[in-house]
N, C-alpha and C positions, 0 to 999 in steps of 0.2 A: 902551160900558161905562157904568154908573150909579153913581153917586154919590150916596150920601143923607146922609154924617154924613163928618166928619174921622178917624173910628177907622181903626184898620188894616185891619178888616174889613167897614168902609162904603163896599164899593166892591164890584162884581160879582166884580172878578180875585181881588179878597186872597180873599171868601168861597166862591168855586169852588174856589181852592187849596185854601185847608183844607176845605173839605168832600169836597172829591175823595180828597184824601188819608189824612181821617181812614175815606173809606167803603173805599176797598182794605184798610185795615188790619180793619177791624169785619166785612169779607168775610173776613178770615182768612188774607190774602197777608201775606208776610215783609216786615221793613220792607225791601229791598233791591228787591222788585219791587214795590212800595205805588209808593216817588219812582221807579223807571222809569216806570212807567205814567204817575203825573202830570205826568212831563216829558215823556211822548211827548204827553199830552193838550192841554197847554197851551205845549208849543215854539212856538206860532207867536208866543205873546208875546217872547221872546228877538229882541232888537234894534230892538223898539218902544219905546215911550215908559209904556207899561204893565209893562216887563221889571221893573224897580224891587219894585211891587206882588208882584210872582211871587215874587220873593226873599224880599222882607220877612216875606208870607205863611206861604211856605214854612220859613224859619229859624224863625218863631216858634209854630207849630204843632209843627215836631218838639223844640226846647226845650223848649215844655210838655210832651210824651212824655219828654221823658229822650233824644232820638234826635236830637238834632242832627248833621248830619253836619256834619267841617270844612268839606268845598266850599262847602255851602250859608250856614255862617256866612260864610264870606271873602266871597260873592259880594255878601249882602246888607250885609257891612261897607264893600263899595266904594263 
């Protein structure tokens, strides 16, 4: 993973999450299979040291949409 900047998305993980996720949406999947698909894409992060990044990503990509799901906010609130 790469690192160029302190932001949330100066890092390979946070900006694959949200790019991943914002392109299932812009292909015109339903938000419900958009975050399956990106958690099947990037489940390998889940119980690494990059897990963290996944969440944060993930929560604050779909708050800018209006689509936060609860899971996802608890997960990155832990």
């Amino acid at each position: 993973m790469g690192y160029w900047g302190a932001g949330l998305y100066a890092n390979d993980t946070g900006a694959d999450v949200r790019d991943a996720y914002m392109k299932e949406l812009q292909d015109g999947l339903d938000d419900e299979t958009s975050w399956e698909k990106v958690q099947e894409k990037f489940g390998e992060y889940i119980g690494t040291d990059e897990e963290p990044l996944f969440w944060y990503a993930a929560a604050d990509t779909q708050w800018r949409l209006g689509r936060l799901r609860p899971e996802v906010k608890a997960k990155a609130m832990e």
